[in-house]
N, C-alpha and C positions, 0 to 999 in steps of 0.2 A: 496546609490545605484546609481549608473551610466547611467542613460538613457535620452534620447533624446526627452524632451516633449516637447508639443508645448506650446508657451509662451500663445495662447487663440487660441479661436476656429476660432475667425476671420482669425488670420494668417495663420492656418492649411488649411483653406479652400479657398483663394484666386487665383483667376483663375493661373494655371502654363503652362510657356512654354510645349507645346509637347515634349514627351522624346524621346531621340534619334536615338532609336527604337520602333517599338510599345509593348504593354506589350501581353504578354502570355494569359491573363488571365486576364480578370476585372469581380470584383461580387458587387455588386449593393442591398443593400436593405434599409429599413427606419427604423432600427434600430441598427447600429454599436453600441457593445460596447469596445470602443478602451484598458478600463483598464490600461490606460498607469497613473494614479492619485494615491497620495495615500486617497484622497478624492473622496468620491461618487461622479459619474461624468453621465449626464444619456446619452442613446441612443442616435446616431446621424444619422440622413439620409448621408449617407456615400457610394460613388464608390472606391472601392482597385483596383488598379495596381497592377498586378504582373509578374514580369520578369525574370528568373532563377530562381525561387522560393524565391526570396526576394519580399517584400512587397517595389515599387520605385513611388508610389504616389498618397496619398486621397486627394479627394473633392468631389465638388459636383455631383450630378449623372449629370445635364448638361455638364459638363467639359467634364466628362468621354470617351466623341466620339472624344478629339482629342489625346488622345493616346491611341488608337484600331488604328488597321490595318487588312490586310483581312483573314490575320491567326489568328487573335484575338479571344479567345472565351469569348463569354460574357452572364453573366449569373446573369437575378436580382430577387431576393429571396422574394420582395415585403415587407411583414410584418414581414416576418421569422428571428430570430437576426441572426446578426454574433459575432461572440466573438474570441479574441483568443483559440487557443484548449488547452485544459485543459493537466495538466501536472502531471502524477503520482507522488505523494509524496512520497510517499513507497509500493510496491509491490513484487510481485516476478514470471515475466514474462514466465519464463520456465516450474516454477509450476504450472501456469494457463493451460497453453499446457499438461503439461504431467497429470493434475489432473482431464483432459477431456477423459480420457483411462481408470480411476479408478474405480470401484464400488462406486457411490452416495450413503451416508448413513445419509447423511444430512438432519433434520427436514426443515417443512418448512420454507419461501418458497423458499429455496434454492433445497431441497430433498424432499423425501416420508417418513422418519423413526418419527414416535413419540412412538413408545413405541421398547422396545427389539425385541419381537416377530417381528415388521415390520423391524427391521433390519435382523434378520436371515432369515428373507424370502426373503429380497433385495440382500442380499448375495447368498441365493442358485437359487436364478434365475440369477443374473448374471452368476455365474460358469456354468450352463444349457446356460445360450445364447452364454455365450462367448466360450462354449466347454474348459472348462478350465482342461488340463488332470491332474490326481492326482499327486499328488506331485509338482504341480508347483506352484507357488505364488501367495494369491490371496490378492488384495489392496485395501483396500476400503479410503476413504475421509469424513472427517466433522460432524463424529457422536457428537453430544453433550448434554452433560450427562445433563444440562442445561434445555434439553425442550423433553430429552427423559422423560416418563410420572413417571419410575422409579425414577425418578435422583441421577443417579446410572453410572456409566461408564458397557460397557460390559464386563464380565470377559472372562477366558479360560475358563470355563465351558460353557456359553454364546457360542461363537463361535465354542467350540469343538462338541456343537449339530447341529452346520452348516455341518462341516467336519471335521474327523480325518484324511483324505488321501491328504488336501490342509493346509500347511502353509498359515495360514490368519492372517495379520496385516491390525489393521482398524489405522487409523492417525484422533487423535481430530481435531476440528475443528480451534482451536488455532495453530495446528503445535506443541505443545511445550511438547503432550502426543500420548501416541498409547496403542492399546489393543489388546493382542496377545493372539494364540489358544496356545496347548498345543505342536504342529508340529512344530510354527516357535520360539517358546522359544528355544523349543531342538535345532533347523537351527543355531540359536545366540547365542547355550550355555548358557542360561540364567538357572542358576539351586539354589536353595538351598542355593550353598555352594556358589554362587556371592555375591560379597561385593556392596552395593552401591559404585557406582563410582562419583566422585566430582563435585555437581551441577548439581545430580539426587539422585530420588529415585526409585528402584525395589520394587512396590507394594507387601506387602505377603499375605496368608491367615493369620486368624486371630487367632492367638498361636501357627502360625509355622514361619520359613523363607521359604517356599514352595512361589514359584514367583506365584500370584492372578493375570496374564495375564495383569495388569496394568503396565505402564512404563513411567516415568515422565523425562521429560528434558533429561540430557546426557545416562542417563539407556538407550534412544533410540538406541544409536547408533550400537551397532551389529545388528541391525535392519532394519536401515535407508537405507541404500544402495539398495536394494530390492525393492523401491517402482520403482526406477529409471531405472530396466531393464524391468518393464513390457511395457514400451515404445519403441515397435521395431523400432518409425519415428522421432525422437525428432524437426527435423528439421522442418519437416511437423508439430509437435504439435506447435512449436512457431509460426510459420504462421497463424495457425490458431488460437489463440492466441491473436495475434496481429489484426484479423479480428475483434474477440473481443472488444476490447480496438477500435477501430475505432469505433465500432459503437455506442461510449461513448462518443465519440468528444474527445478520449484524443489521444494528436500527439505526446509526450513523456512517453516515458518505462521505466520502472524501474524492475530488478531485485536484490532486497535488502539485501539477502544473497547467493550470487552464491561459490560456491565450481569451485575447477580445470574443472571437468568436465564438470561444468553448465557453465562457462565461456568458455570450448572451443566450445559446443553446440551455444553457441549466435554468436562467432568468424566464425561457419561454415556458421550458418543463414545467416549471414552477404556477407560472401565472397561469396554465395547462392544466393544473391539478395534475402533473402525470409525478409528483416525487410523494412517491410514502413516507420516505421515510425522510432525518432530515438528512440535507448536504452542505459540506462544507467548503468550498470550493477556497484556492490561493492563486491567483494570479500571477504569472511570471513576471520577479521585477527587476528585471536585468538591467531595464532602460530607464531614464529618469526618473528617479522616485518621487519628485515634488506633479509629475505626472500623474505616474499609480494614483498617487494619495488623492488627488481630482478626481479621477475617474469612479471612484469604485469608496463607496461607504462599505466602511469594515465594522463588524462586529455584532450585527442586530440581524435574525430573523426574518425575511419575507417571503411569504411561498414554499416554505422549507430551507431556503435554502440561504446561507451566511457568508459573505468575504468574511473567514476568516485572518488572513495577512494576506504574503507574497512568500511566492519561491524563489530560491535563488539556485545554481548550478554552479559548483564550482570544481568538478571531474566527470572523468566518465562512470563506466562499467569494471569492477574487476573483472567480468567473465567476460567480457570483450575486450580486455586488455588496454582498456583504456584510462582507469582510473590511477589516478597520481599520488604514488609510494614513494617513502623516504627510502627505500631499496630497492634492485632491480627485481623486476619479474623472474620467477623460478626458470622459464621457459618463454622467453620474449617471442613476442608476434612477429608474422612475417616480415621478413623485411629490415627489422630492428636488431639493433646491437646489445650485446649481452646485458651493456648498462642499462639499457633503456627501461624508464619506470612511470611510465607516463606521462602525463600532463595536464596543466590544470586549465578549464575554459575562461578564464579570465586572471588576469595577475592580482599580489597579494595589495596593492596599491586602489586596485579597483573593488576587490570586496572589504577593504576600509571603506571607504567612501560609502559602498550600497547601506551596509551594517549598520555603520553609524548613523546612515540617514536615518534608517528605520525605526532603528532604537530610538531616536531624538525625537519622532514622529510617532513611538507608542504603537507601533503597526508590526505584530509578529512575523517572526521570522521562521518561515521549512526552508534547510539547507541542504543539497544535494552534495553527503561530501563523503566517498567511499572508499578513498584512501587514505590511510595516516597523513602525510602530505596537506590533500586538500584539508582534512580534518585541523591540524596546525593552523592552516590558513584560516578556516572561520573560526577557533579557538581564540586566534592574536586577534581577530578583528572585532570581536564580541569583549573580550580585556583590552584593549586601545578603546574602546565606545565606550567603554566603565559606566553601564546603565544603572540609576539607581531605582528603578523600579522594578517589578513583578514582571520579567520580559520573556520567561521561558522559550528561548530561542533553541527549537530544534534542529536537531544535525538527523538529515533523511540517512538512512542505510547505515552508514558507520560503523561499517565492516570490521575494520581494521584497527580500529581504535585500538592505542599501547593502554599500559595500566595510567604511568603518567598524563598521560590527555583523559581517561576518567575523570583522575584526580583532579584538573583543574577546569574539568566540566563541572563539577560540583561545585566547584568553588565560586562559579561565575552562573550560577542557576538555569545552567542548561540542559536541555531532555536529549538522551540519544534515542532513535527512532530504530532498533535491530531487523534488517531483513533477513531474521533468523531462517525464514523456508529454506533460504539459500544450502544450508549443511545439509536437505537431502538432495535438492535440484540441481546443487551445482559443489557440493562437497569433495565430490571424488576431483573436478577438477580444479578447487583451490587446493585441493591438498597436493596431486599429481603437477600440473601444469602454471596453473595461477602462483601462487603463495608458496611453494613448498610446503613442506609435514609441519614444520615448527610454526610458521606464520598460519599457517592454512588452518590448521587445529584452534586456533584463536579467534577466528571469525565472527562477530557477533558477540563479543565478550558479556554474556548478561549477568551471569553470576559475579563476574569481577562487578558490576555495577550494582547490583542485588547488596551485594556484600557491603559494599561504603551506605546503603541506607539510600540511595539516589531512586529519583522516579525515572522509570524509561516505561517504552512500551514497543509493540512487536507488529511489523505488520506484512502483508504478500507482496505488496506493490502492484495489484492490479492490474492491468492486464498482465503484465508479464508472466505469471503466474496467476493462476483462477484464484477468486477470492472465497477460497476453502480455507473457514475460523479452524474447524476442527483437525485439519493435516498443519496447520500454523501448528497451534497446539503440540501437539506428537511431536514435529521437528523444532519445540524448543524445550520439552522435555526428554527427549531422548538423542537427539542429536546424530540421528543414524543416517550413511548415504542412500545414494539408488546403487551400493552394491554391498550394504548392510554391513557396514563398519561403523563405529563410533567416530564421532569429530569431535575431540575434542572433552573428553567428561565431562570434566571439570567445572565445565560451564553449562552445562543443563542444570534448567530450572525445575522447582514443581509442580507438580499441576496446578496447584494453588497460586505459585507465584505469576506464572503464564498466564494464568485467568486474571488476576488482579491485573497484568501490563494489557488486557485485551478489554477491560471495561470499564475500572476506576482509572488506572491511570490514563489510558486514552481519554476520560473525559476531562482529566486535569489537563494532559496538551492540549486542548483545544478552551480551555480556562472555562469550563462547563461544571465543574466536580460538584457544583451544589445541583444541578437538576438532572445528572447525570450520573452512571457508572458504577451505581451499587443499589439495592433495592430498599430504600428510606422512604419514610413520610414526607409528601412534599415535592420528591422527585418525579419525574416523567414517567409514567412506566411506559419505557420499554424492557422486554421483556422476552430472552429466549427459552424455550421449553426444549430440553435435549433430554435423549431415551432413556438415560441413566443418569444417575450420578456420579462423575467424572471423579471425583476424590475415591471413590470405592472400586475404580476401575486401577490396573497396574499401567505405569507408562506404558509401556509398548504396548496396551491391547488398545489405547486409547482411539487410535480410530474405528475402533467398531461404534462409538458414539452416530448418535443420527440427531438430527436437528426436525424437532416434532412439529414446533408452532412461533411464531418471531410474531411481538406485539412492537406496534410504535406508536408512543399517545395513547396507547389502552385501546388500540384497534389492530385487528390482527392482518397482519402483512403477508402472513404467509401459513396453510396454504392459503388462499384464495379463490 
């Protein structure tokens, strides 16, 4: 990794010539954490320079007055840290926006629903509030069969006692399932006589093919489209959005699978003025790659916002039982045989071919692979490509990851990307239901990666969960459920560690780390200011942290 540390703290801090102008901007508190180490390094009483939104000189808060000038603003924080701003690992920036328009059907404490009946009442008071007229579309978000009191997914019967006059598609809380009335089946032509299509299942009732309103992975798709017009502002949703995410201290965006349309949405934002901060958008590139690679210049800045590479998908959901294990499910999904361990949305023949393209083409790769299984698959298919270049090819979620598949992650210079929230949101039921105790307990293995010296980093996945840095935090050092059990010790990080996967190494996966991800001469300042200093606080009290002030480019983001 390529950055610019200081040889010790003595040299960092020795009185410097005044710069040659003065700076924009000095913030002043008695705990920097510069993160610039890949060793624990602690808080420093630290004054930042900042000048075009570069970070041009620390030391000490005495120094500080002789590069200010009488435009200077200066502002010192006292006890409160400063840190680099934290850096989405993986999200999906437009969904956040557009999924603030939806019908909430989410249990707590994202939503209101834990049992069915409290989702059909959520449903028909929106339709009442929002004047929703018959026949028009109604969308809900984040039901989960998980912690509904049923646990049971809702069917079309379910929702046909909402409404027969409103097409209603509720979207799981994974993204990877939905559960449709009897209206919008018929909308999608979802009938009977539909085939499973490749890398989904059309739920049925039980000794018919009659569609049971369930719809797993690509079954979605005559479907999917729909959720995205009930957004008359999308521009407006990313804004606010992105107000969001500020107020998380994170200065970088990500959305992880954008479509044509979602990326010309972020291009508009952009040209808009409406993105503070930057974004990184990947375009799904399931379909011909020598296509992507046309459409879409990767890798440069415009308007905030960067083609990073492409996504790829190659499982579902563990909590939706659909992601693809080299062993059965503890507790197989309805319908399914003890064996049953998922499946992958394309075969291992077809992500050779994507892989390789990509790799051949220098065009990085986010892979969506959350079971051991799918993990194998993009594992062979990154060693069959045998890249000889700088390709940091991450694996999105990679839950399940064995110790062996580390081991030859490292060896083939791959990032895993941990959806470590998971051990409180959905803990209890990889451990219960999902996974078993023994697999379940392993989820998100970061210390096992920690350990061999590997870069990963940790992120919420965005909508799916709210993009709260500071409960990230908590649930990958302490690793407790939502019914306050441990998952797993062994593999809790430190605070230190968790920070470093939340700001230096996310800006290594996005191949940023020199103007990024720690607080150095040179780099960007962004910049979050939280209430305390997080190394002096105990894991477990760590969410009493508050997120004070978010800089991006040395302009504050948040508040506003």
């Amino acid at each position: 990794m390529k950055r610019s540390i200081c040889l010790s703290l003595l040299v960092c801090l020795l009185p410097a010539p005044a710069l040659a102008e003065p700076a924009d901007l000095i913030l002043k508190s008695n705990h920097v954490l510069r993160m610039a180490s890949h060793r624990p390094e602690p808080a420093e009483p630290l004054a930042i320079a900042i000048k075009d939104g570069r970070i041009v000189w620390m030391g000490s808060h005495a120094d500080a007055a002789a590069h200010a000038g009488e435009e200077t603003q200066r502002i010192d924080y006292g006890d409160k840290a400063i840190l680099p701003g934290f850096i989405d690992a993986h999200g999906h920036i437009v969904g956040v926006g557009m999924y603030a328009t939806l019908a909430n059907v989410a249990s707590p404490p994202v939503g209101p629903v834990n049992t069915i009946e409290d989702l059909q009442n959520t449903l028909r008071a929106y339709i009442k509030d929002e004047a929703i007229p018959a026949g028009e579309w109604v969308i809900g978000r984040g039901y989960d069969d998980s912690l509904i009191a049923e646990q049971r997914h809702p069917d079309r019967d379910d929702l046909d006692a909402v409404s027969a006059e409103h097409p209603i598609a509720l979207i799981h809380v994974s993204g990877h399932l939905m559960a449709a009335n009897s209206r919008a089946l018929a909308r999608g032509g979802i009938t009977a006589e539909s085939e499973d299509p490749l890398g989904g299942i059309i739920r049925r009732r039980p000794g018919s093919r009659e569609p049971d309103g369930v719809l797993e992975e690509t079954a979605m798709a005559p479907l999917r489209g729909f959720a995205n017009t009930v957004n008359k502002d999308p521009i407006a949703a990313v804004g606010a959005a992105l107000d969001i995410y500020a107020s998380f201290g994170l200065t970088t965006a990500q959305d992880g699978a954008a479509n044509p349309e979602l990326v010309r949405v972020l291009e508009q934002a952009g040209q808009a003025g409406a993105l503070v901060m930057d974004v990184v958008a990947y375009p799904v590139g399931m379909v011909e790659p020598a296509r992507v690679a046309r459409d879409h210049a990767f890798g440069s800045y415009e308007h905030r916002l960067k083609i990073g590479g492409i996504k790829l998908f190659l499982d579902g959901s563990p909590q939706g039982k659909t992601a693809y294990l080299t062993k059965p499910y503890h507790v197989p999904p309805h319908g399914q045989a003890a064996s049953y361990r998922g499946y992958p949305t394309i075969p291992q023949p077809a992500v050779d071919a994507l892989v390789k393209a990509y790799l051949d083409a220098r065009i990085p790769i986010l892979a969506h692979a959350n079971g051991d299984a799918a993990a194998d698959m993009l594992i062979d298919a990154v060693a069959a490509a045998d890249p000889k270049h700088d390709h940091r090819t991450v694996m999105i979620h990679a839950q399940t990851l064995r110790e062996d598949q580390i081991t030859r992650m490292k060896t083939l210079n791959m990032v895993p990307s941990y959806f470590s929230a998971h051990t409180f949101y959905w803990g209890d039921w990889h451990r219960d239901s999902v996974l078993g105790p023994e697999r379940g307990s392993r989820i998100s293995p970061m210390a096992s990666t920690r350990e061999r010296g590997m870069i990963f980093t940790v992120h919420n996945d965005a909508p799916v969960v709210p993009p709260d840095t500071i409960r990230l935090l908590w649930a990958s050092t302490n690793r407790r459920t939502r019914s306050d059990q441990i998952l797993g010790a062994e593999q809790r990080l430190s605070t230190y560690d968790a920070l470093r996967a939340m700001t230096l190494y996310g800006a290594y996966q996005n191949f940023e780390e020199d103007s990024k991800g720690s607080l150095e001469i040179g780099k960007l300042a962004d910049i979050a200011v939280l209430s305390e200093n997080p190394l002096n606080i105990p894991v477990e009290d760590l969410l009493r942290l508050g997120v004070e002030a978010t800089y991006s480019h040395g302009v504050q983001i948040y508040p506003r």
